[in-house]
C-alpha positions in Angstrom: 3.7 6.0 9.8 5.1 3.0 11.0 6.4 -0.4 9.5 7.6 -0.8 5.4 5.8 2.4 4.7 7.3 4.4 7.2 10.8 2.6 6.9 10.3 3.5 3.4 9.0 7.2 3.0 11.8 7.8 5.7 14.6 6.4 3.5 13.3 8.0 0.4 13.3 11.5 2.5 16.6 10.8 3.3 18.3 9.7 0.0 16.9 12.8 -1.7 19.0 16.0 0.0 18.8 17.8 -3.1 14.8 18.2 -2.3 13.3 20.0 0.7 10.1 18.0 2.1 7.0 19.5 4.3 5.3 16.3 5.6 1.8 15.9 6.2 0.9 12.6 7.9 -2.3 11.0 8.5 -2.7 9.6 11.9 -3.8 5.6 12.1 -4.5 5.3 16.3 -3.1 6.3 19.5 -0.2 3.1 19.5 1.2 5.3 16.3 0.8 8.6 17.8 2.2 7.1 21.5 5.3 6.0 19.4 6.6 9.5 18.9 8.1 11.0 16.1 12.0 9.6 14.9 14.5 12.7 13.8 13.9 14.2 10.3 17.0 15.4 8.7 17.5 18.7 7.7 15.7 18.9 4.1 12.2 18.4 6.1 10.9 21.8 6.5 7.8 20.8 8.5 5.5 18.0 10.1 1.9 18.5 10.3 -0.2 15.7 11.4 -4.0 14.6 11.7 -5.3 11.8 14.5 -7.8 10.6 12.2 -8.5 8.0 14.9 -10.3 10.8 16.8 -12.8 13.5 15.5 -11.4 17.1 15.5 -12.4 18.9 18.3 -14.4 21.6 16.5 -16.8 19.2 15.3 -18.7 19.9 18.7 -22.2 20.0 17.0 -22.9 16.3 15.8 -25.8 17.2 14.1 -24.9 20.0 11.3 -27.0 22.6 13.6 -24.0 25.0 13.4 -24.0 25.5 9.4 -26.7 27.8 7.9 -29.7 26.6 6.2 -27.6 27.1 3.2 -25.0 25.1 4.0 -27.2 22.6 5.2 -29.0 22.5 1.8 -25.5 22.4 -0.1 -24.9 19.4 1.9 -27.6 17.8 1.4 -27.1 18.0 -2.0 -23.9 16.9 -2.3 -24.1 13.3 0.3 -27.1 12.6 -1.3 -24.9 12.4 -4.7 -22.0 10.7 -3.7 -24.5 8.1 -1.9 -26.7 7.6 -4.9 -23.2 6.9 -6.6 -22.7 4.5 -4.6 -26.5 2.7 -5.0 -26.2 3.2 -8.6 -24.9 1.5 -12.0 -25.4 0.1 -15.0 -25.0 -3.8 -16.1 -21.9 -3.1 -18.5 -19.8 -5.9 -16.8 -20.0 -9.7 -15.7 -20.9 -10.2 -12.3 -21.0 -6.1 -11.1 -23.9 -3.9 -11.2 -21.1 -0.9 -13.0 -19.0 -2.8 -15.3 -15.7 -1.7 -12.8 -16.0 -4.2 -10.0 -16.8 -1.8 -7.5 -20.8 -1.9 -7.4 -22.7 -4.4 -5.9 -23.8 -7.9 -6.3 -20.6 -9.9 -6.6 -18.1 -6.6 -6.1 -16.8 -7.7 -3.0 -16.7 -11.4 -4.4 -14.6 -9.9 -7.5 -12.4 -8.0 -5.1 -11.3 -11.3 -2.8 -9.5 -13.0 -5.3 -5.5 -12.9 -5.4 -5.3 -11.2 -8.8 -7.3 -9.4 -10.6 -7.2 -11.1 -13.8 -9.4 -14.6 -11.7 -12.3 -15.1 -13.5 -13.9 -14.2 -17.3 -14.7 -11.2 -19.0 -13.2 -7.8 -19.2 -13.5 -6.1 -15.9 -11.8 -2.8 -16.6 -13.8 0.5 -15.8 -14.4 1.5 -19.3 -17.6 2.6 -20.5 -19.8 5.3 -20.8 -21.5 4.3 -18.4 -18.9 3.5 -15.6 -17.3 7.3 -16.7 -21.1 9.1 -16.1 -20.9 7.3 -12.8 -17.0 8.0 -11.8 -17.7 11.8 -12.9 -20.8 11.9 -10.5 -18.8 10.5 -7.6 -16.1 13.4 -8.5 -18.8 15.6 -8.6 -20.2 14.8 -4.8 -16.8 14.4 -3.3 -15.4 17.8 -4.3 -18.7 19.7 -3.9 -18.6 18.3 -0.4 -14.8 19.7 -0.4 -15.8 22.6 -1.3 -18.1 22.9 1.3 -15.8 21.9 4.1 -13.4 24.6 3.1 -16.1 27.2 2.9 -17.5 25.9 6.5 -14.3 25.8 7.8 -15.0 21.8 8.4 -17.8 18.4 7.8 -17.6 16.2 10.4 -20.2 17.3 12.5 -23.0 17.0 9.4 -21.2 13.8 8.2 -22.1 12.3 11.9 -25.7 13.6 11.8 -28.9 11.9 11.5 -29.1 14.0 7.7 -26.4 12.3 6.7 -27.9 8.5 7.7 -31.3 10.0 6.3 -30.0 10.6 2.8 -28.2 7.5 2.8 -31.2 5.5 3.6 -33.0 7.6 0.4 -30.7 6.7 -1.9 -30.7 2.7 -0.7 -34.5 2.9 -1.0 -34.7 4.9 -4.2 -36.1 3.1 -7.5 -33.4 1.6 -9.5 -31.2 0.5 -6.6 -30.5 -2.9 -6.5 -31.4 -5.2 -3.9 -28.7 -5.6 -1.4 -29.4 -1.7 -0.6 -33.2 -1.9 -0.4 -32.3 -4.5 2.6 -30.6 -2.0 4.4 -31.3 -2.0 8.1 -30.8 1.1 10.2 -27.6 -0.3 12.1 -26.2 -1.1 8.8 -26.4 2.7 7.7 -25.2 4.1 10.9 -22.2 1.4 10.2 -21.6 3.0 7.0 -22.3 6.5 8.0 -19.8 6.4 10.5 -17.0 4.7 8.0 -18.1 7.1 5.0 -17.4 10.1 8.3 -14.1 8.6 9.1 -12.3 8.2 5.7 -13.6 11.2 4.7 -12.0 13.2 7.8 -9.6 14.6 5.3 -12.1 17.0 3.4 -11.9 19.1 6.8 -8.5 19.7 7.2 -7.0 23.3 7.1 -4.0 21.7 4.3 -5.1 23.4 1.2 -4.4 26.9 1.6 -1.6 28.7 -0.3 0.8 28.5 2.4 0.4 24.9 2.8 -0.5 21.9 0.1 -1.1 24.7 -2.7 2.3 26.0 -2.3 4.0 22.4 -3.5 5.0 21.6 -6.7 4.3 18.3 -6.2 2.1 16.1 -3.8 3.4 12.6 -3.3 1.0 10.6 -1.2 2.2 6.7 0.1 -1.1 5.1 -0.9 -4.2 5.2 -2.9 -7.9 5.5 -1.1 -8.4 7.7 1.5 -4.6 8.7 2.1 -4.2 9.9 -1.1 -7.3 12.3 -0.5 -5.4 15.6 0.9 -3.1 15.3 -2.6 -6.0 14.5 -4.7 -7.9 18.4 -2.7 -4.7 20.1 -3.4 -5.0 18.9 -7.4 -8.3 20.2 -7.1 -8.1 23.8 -5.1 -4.7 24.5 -6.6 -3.3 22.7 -9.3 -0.9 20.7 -7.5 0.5 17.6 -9.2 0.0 14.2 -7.4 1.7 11.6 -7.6 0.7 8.2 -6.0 2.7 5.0 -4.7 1.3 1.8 -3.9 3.1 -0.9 -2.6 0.5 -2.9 -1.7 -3.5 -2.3 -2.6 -5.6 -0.5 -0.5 -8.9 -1.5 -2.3 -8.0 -5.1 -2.1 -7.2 -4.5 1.7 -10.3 -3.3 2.3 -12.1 -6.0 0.1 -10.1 -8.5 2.0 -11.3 -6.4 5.5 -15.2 -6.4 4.7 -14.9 -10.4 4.0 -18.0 -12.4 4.3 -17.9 -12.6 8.0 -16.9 -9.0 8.7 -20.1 -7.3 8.0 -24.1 -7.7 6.5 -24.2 -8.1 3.0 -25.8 -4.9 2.7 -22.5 -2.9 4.3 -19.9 -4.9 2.6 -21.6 -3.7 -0.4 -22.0 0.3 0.3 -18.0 0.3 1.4 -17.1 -1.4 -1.5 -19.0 0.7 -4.1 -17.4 3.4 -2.4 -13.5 2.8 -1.7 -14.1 1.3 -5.4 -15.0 4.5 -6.6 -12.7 6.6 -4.3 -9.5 4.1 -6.2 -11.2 5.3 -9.3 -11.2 9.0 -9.1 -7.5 8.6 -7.3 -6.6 7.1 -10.0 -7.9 9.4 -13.0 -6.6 11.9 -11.5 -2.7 11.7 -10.6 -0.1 12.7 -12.8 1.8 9.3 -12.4 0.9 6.1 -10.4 4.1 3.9 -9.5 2.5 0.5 -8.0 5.7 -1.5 -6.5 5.1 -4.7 -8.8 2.9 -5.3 -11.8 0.5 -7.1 -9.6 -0.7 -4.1 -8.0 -0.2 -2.4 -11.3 -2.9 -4.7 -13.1 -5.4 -3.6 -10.1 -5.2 -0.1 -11.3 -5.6 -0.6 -14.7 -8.5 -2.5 -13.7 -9.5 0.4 -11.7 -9.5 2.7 -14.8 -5.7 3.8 -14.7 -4.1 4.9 -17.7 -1.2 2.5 -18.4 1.1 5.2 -19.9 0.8 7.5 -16.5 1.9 3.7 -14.8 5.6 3.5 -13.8 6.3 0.6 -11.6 8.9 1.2 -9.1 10.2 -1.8 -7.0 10.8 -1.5 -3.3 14.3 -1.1 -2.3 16.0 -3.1 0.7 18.8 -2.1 2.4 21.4 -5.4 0.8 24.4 -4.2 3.4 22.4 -5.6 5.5 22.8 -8.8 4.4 25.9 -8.8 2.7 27.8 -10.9 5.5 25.2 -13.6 4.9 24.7 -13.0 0.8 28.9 -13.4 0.5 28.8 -16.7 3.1 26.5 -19.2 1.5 28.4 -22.1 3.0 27.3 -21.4 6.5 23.8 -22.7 5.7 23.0 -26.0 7.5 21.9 -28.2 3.9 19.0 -30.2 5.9 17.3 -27.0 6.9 14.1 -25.4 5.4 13.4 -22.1 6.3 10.4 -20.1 7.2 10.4 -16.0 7.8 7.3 -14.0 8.4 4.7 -13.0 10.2 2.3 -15.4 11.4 -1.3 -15.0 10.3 -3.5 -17.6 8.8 -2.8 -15.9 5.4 0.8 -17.4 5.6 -0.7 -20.7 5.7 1.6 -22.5 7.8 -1.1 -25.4 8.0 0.1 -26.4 4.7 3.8 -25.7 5.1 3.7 -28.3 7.9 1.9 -31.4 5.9 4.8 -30.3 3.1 7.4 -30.5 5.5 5.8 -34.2 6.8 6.2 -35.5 3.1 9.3 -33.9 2.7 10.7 -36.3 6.5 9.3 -39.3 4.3 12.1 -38.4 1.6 15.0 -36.5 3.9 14.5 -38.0 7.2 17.2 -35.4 8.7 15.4 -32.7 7.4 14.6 -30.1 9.6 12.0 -27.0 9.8 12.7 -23.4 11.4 9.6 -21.3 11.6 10.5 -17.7 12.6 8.7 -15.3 13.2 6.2 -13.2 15.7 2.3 -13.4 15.6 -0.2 -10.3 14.4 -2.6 -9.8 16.8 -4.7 -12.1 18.6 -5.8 -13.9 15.2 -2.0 -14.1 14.7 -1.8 -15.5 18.3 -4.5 -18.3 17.6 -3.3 -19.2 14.8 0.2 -19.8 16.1 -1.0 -21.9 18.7 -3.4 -24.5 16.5 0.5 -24.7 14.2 2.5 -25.5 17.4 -0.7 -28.6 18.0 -0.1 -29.7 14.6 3.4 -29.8 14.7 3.7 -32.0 17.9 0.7 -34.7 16.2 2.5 -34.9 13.0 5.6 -34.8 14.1 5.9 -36.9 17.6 9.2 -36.2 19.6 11.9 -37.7 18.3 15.4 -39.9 20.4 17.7 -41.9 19.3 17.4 -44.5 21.7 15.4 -45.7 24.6 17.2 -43.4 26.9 18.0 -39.8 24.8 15.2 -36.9 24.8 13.4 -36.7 22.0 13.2 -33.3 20.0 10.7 -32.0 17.6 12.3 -31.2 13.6 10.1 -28.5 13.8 11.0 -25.0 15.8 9.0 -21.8 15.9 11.2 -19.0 17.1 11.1 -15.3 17.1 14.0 -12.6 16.0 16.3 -11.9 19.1 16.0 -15.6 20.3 19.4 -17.2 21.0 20.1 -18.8 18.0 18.2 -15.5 15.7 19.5 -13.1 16.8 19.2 -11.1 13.7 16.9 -11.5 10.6 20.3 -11.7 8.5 20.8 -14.8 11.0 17.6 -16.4 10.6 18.0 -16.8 6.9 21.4 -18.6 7.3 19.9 -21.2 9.4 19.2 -23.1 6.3 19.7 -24.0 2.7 16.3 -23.8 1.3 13.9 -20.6 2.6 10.2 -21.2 1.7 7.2 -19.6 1.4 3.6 -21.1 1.7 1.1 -17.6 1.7 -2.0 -18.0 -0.3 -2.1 -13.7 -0.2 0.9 -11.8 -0.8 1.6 -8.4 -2.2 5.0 -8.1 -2.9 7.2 -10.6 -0.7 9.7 -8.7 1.0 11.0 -12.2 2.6 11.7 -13.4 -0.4 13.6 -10.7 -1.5 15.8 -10.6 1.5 16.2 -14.0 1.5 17.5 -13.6 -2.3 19.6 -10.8 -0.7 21.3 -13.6 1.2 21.9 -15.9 -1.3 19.4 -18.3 -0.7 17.4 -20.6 -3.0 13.8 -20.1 -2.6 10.3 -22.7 -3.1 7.6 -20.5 -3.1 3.4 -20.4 -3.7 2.2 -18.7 -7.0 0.5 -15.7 -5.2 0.6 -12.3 -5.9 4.2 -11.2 -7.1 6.0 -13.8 -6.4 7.0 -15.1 -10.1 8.1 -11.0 -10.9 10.2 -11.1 -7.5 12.0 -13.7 -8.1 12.3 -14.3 -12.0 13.7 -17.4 -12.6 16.1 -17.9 -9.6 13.6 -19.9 -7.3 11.0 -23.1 -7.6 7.0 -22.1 -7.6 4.3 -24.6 -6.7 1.0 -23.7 -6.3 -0.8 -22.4 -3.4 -2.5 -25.2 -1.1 -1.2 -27.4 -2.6 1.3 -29.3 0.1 2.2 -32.1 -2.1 4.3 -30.1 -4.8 5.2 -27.7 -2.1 7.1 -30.9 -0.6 8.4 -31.8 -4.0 10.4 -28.8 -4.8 11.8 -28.7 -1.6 13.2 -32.0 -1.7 14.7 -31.4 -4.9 17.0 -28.9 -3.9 17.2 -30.1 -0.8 19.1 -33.3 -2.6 20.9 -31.0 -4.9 23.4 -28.8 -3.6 24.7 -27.7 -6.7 21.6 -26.4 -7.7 21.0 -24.7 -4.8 23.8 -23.0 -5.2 23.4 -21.6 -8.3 20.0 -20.5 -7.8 20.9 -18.3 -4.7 24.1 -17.4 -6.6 21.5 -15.7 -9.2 18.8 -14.5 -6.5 21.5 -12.4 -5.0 22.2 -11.3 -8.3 19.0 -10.3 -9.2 18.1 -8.8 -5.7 21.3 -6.4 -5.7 19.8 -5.5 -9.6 16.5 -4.4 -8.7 15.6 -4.0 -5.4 17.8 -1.6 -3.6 17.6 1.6 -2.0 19.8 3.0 -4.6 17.4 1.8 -7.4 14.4 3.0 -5.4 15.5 6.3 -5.1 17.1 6.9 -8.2 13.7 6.0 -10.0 11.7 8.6 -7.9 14.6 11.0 -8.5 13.7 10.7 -12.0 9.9 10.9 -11.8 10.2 13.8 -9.7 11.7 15.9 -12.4 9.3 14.0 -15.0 6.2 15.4 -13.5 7.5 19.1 -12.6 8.9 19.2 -16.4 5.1 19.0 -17.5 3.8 21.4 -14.9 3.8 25.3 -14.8 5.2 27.6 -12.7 4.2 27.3 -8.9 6.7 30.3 -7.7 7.4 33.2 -9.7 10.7 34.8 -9.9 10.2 38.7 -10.5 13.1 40.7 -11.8 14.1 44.5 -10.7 11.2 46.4 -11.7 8.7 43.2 -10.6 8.2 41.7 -13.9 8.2 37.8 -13.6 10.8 36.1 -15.4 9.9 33.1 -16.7 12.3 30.1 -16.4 13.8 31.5 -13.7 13.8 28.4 -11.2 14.1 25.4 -13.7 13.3 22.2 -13.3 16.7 21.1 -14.0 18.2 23.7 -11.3 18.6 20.8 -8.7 20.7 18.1 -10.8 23.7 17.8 -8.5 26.3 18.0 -11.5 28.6 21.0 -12.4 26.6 21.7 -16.2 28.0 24.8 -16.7 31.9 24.2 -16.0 34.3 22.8 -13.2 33.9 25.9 -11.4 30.2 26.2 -11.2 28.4 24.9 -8.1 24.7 23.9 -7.3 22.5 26.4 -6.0 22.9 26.3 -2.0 19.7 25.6 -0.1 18.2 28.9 0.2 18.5 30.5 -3.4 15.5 30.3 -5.8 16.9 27.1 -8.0 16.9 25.1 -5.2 13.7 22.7 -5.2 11.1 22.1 -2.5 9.0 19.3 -1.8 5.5 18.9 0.3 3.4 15.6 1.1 -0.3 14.5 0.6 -0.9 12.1 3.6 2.8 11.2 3.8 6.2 12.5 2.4 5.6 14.7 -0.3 8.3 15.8 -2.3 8.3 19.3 -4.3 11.1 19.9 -6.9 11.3 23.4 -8.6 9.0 23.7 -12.0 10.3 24.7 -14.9 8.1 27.3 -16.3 5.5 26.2 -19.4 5.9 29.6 -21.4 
C-alpha cells in the first residue's frame, strides 16, 4: 500500500509490539509493486502479496476448458446466481429497484451524493426482501469460493465466453428491469472483465490452516473487494474480521462509474454489485470501525449493525507540528491558506472568486495555494486555476515603474519558501478549505495541529473534525466563503482563540496514540468473544482450556512486581494475520 493507508497500517503495525502480524497485501499496479517494500519491524512474521493488476499465471486456459464438466456445471451455477442478484430486486425503497440503494434505476444517482442522508425516504437495507436478495448474493459468492478452492483457482472461467453468456441471461431474463435488457455485448465484456478482476481474490492459496485460518483475527484496511480474503477466511475457518474504513469504497466507486465514465447499462451492473459486495462485508464482520460518522452513516445505510460500529479517528503524527502548533505568532495575518491536492473536487474555481471578494474588503490580503496536481485531470485543472487567477487578479505595482506581482501563488512542498508541510501552514493566519467531496479532511486536522483557525465547506466530515473551533459555509457558495474569511481575517483575537482550541481538540482526538490505543482495545474486544484458535495440550495431550488468554498480552505486571510478560515465543504471547492488509491476531481466550 501506499499513501494514508499505508502510512497508516504501517504505524498501527508498529505501535502494537505486544502483537505479531503476518501481512497479506493486495497488489494495486506495477508503480506500487516498482516502489518496493519499506522495512517491517520485528513483530511481522511474514508478507505475502497478490499483483491483482495482472491475472495469475495459472489461469492459462481463458475459457474454463481445464475444469471438468462438473466444475463447469458448478460454475455455471453459481455466476449465474450472483449475476441474477445483481439484475434482480424488489421496489421496497424510493428511487432503487431493492430498497438498499444498490440496484438499478437511480442507484448510482443515490450513490453520488455527499452524504448519505441527501434526499427522502428511508434508504437503509432492511427488508425481507433486500435480506432474500443479500443472502442470495452470499450464496453465489461463497459457492463460487468454494469452487476456487476445490479447483485450485477461477480466473480462467471468470474470463470465458460462459461467464459473458450467463451474464447476458440474467440481463435478458423476465423480471429484470430495463437498464439490463439494453445491454450490449461490449457492455458485458466491460463488466465481465471488472466482475473477473475484483473477484481475483476467490483464487488465492490464503485460506488454508497454515495461513488466513490460522489467525485469530483478520483485520482488512477497507470494505469491497479488499476486505474479501478476511471475509473467505470467516467463511472456511471461522476467523474473526474486522474491517476499517477511512474513506468509502462504495462511494469511490459510485463516484468512479459517474455519468460520463460508462453506458448506463454498466454503471448499473457495477453498482448492484460493489452495493451488494459492501452489504455482505458488512453483515458479516465482527466489528466495523469507519474513521468518522460520515462513513459510519454509509454503512448503516448499507445494512450495518450500529452496535458492531466503533468509530475510530485517524491519528496524525502532532510532533510533527508541534514547532508550528506552539508558534502561532509566526503566521503572516493577511495570508489565507490553501493545502491539498489539486483536483477539480477541491474546487479551487470557487476558492479564487472568494478570495476576489475577500481583496474588495482586505486589499493586502494575500492567497497561497499549495499543493501538487493528481494526474493529468489534476494537471488540467491546475492550469485553467493559474488562467483564472491572472484575469481576476491582474498584476499588481505600486507605481508606474515597480513589477507588478499577483496576491495569488500556487506552490508545491519543497519549494523555497515550503519547504515542509509544517511550513506551509505557517504561511498564514487563516487555512481554508473549498472541496465540495471530502472524506475525512486530514488538512484540516493538521492545520488544527498547528494552531490555525480554519473556514471550511460543509462536506463530508468536516463539522465532526473540527467541532466548534472553525467557521463553515456552504459548498459553492463563494460569497459566504469570502465572508468568514474576512471575519477573522479582521479579528485577530478570534483567530487566536479558535486555533488555540483546534490544537486542543486535534492533540485530543486525532493522534497516533489515540488511534492505536482504540485498536489495542478492539483487538482484545473481538478475541474475548471468539473461541479458541490454538490449543494448548497438557502432558498426557489433553487440551487445556484457557491456556493462552486473551488477556495474556496486557503489558502490565498483574500478578506482582516480579512477574514479567510472556516473552515472544511462549504460548501467551498473541499473534496477528491480515485480510488484504495488516491483520492483527491477538491470543483467544477460550469460550469453555
Amino acid at each position: 500500500m501506499n499513501g494514508d493507508a499505508g502510512l497508516w497500517c504501517d504505524r498501527l503495525v508498529r505501535g502494537l509490539p505486544q502483537h505479531e502480524f503476518d501481512l497479506y497485501a493486495l497488489g494495486g499496479g506495477r508503480p506500487q509493486e516498482d516502489a518496493g517494500r519499506v522495512p517491517l519491524p520485528e513483530q511481522v512474521g511474514r508478507v505475502r502479496t497478490a499483483p491483482l493488476w495482472t491475472a495469475p499465471r495459472r489461469a492459462a486456459a481463458d475459457d474454463g476448458a481445464a475444469h471438468g464438466r462438473r466444475a463447469r456445471r458448478r460454475f455455471a451455477e453459481h455466476y449465474g446466481e450472483l449475476a441474477g442478484a445483481l439484475c434482480a430486486g424488489t421496489a421496497t425503497g424510493p428511487g432503487t429497484a431493492d430498497g438498499t440503494g444498490h440496484g438499478f434505476g437511480n442507484s448510482l444517482g443515490n450513490g453520488l451524493g455527499d452524504d448519505p442522508r441527501d434526499g427522502s425516504g428511508d434508504r437503509s437495507a432492511a427488508g425481507p426482501g433486500a435480506d432474500a436478495l443479500a443472502d442470495r448474493f452470499a450464496s453465489a459468492l461463497y459457492g463460487l469460493a468454494e469452487l476456487a478452492r476445490d479447483e485450485g483457482g477461477l480466473t480462467g472461467a471468470l474470463r470465458s465466453e460462459a461467464a459473458v453468456r450467463l451474464l447476458e441471461r440474467a440481463c435478458r431474463a423476465p423480471g429484470a428491469p430495463s437498464t439490463a435488457h439494453e445491454a450490449r455485448v461490449p457492455d458485458l465484456l466491460t463488466v465481465a472483465a471488472h466482475l473477473e478482476r475484483a473477484l481475483r481474490p476467490l483464487s488465492l492459496d490464503w485460506y488454508g490452516d497454515d495461513d488466513l485460518g490460522a489467525a485469530d483475527l483478520c483485520h482488512a484496511t477497507a470494505g469491497g473487494p479488499t476486505a474479501l480474503p478476511g471475509l473467505l477466511a470467516r467463511h472456511f475457518c471461522d476467523v474473526p474480521l474486522l474491517v476499517t474504513e477511512y474513506g468509502v469504497q462504495l462511494r469511490a466507486h459510485y463516484l468512479a462509474l459517474g455519468p460520463d465514465a460508462a453506458a448506463p447499462a454498466v454503471r448499473a451492473l457495477l453498482a448492484a454489485f460493489h452495493g451488494r459486495l459492501a452489504t455482505e462485508v458488512y453483515r458479516r464482520a465482527a466489528l466495523l470501525t469507519p474513521g468518522n460518522a460520515h462513513t459510519r452513516r454509509w454503512q448503516e445505510r448499507c445494512g450495518a449493525d450500529r452496535d458492531r460500529i466503533r468509530t475510530v479517528h485517524p491519528g496524525l503524527e502532532a510532533a510533527r507540528f508541534a514547532e508550528v502548533g506552539e508558534a502561532p505568532d509566526r503566521a503572516d495575518p493577511h495570508t489565507l491558506v490553501w493545502v491539498g491536492c489539486v483536483e477539480p473536487a477541491k474546487d479551487l474555481v470557487s476558492l479564487l472568486h472568494a478570495f476576489a471578494e475577500v481583496r474588495k474588503d482586505v486589499p493586502t490580503a494575500r492567497l497561497r495555494i499549495v499543493g501538487a496536481p493528481t494526474g493529468p485531470e489534476g494537471d488540467a485543472y491546475l492550469g485553467h486555476c493559474r488562467v483564472l487567477a491572472a484575469q481576476l487578479f491582474p498584476d499588481e505595482a505600486e507605481g508606474v515603474h515597480a513589477v507588478g506581482e499577483n496576491p495569488v501563488s500556487f506552490e508545491v512542498i519543497g519549494d523555497p519558501e515550503v519547504p515542509t508541510l509544517p511550513e506551509a501552514y505557517a504561511a498564514g493566519a487563516v487555512v481554508v478549505l473549498s472541496s465540495v467531496v471530502e472524506g475525512f479532511p486530514l488538512t484540516l486536522v493538521e492545520a488544527m495541529l498547528c494552531g490555525r483557525a480554519t473556514v471550511s465547506t460543509d462536506v463530508g466530515a468536516v463539522v465532526e473534525a473540527i467541532g466548534g473551533t472553525g467557521l463553515v459555509v456552504p459548498p459553492r457558495n463563494p460569497r459566504a466563503l469570502a465572508e468568514a474569511c474576512v471575519a477573522l481575517l479582521r479579528d485577530p483575537e478570534r483567530r487566536e482563540r479558535l486555533g488555540a482550541a483546534a490544537r486542543a481538540r486535534a492533540l485530543e482526538l486525532f493522534t497516533v496514540e489515540q488511534n492505536i490505543a482504540a485498536f489495542h482495545g478492539i483487538y482484545l474486544e473481538i478475541v474475548s468473544h471468539c473461541p479458541v484458535r490454538r490449543f494448548v495440550l497438557d502432558e498426557a495431550g489433553a487440551p487445556l482450556p484457557f491456556a493462552a488468554p486473551a488477556e495474556s498480552h496486557v503489558p502490565l505486571h498483574w500478578t506482582g512486581p516480579g512477574s514479567r510478560v510472556p516473552p515472544r515465543n511462549l504460548p501467551g504471547r498473541p499473534t496477528a494475520h491480515a485480510a488484504a492488509h495488516p491483520a492483527p491476531r491477538p491470543a483467544s481466550e477460550g469460550a469453555r
